[in-house]
C-alpha positions in Angstrom: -12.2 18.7 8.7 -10.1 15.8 8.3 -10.2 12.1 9.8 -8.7 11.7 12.8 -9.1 8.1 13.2 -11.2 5.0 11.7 -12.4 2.2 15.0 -12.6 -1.8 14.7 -13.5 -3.8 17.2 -11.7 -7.2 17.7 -11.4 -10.0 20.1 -7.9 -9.3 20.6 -6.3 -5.8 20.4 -3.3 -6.0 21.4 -2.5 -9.1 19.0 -3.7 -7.1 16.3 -1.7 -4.0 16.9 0.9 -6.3 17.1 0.4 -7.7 13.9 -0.2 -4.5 11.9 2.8 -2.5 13.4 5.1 -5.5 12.8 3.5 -6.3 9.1 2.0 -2.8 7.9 4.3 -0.2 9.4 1.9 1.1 11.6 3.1 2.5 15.1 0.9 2.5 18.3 0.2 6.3 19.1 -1.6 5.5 22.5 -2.2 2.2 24.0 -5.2 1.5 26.8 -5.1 -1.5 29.4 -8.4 -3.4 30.1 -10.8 -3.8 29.7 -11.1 -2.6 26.3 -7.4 -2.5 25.3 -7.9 1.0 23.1 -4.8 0.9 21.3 -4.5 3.7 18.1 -2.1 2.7 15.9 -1.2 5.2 13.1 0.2 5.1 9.1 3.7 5.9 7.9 2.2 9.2 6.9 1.5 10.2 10.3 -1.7 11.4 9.3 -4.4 8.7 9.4 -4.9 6.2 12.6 -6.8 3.0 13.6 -8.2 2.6 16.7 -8.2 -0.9 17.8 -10.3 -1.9 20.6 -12.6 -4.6 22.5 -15.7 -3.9 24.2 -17.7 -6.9 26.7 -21.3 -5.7 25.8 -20.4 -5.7 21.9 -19.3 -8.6 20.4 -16.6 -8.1 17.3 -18.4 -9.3 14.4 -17.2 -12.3 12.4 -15.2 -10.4 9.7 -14.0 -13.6 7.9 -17.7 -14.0 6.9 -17.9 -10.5 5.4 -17.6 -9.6 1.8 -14.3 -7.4 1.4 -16.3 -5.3 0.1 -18.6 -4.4 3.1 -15.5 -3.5 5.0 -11.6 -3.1 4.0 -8.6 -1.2 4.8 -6.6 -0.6 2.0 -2.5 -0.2 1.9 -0.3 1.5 -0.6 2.4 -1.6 -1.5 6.1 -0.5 -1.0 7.7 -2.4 -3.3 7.0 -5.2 -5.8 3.7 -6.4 -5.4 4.2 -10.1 -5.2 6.4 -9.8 -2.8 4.3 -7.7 -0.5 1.7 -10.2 -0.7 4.2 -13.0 -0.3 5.4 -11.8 2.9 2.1 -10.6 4.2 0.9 -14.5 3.9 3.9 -16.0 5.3 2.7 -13.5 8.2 -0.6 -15.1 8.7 -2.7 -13.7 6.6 -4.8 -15.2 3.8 -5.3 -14.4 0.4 -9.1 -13.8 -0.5 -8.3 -12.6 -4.0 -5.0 -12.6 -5.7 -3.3 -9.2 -7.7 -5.0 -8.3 -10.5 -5.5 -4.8 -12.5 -8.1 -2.6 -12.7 -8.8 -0.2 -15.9 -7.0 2.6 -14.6 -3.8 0.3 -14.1 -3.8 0.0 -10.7 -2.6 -3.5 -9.1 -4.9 -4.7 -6.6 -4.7 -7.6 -4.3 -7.1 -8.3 -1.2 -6.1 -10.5 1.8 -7.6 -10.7 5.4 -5.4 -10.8 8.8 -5.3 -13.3 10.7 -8.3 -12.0 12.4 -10.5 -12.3 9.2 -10.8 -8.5 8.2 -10.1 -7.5 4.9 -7.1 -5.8 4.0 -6.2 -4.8 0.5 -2.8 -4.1 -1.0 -2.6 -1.3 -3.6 0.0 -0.2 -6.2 -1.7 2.6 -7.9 -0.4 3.6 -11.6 -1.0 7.2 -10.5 -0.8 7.9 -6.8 -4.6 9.2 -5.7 -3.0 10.7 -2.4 0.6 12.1 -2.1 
């Protein structure tokens, strides 16, 4: 088997498709009306999607108070590093911890959307997935 999809609710999907296509280069696969605004939005790679959705009986939880750790998505940088992050928080987002490197020489750097959830930028030394 492989993943077809990974789901987040939010207060606001189609904002955050928005954002991600515009920012990340995701695209929206499929894209719901009310009331829950189900809108899958998928990589560059064509092979891993988000689904992005609202739902009146479940609240979105407060991601902003949430350890990165708990919950992230992680993107491979294109480019230079700073940069990336540079133009990621002129986008709106925030930077929760800036680019450092881990043993294996990867360059890591986490920010959250404008929404609050984590996401991390990655520039592995080795790529883990090609």
């Amino acid at each position: 088997m492989k993943i077809e999809h990974f789901a987040v609710i939010v207060k606001d999907p189609p904002a955050v498709a928005r954002w991600y296509t515009d920012n990340l280069g995701m695209r929206v696969v499929r894209a719901g009306g009310p009331p829950t605004y189900t809108t899958f939005i998928a990589d560059e790679s064509n092979q891993v999607m988000v689904e992005i959705y609202c739902n009146a009986n479940v609240p979105a939880p407060d991601y902003a108070s949430l350890d990165p750790l708990i919950v992230h998505m992680a993107f491979v940088a294109a480019g230079d590093m700073k940069e990336q992050v540079a133009r990621l928080l002129a986008a709106g987002a925030t930077l929760y911890s800036d680019i450092g490197v881990t043993p294996a020489g990867d360059q890591l750097a986490m920010l959250r959307d404008p929404w609050g959830f984590a996401i991390q930028i990655a520039r592995r030394q080795k790529p883990m997935i090609p």
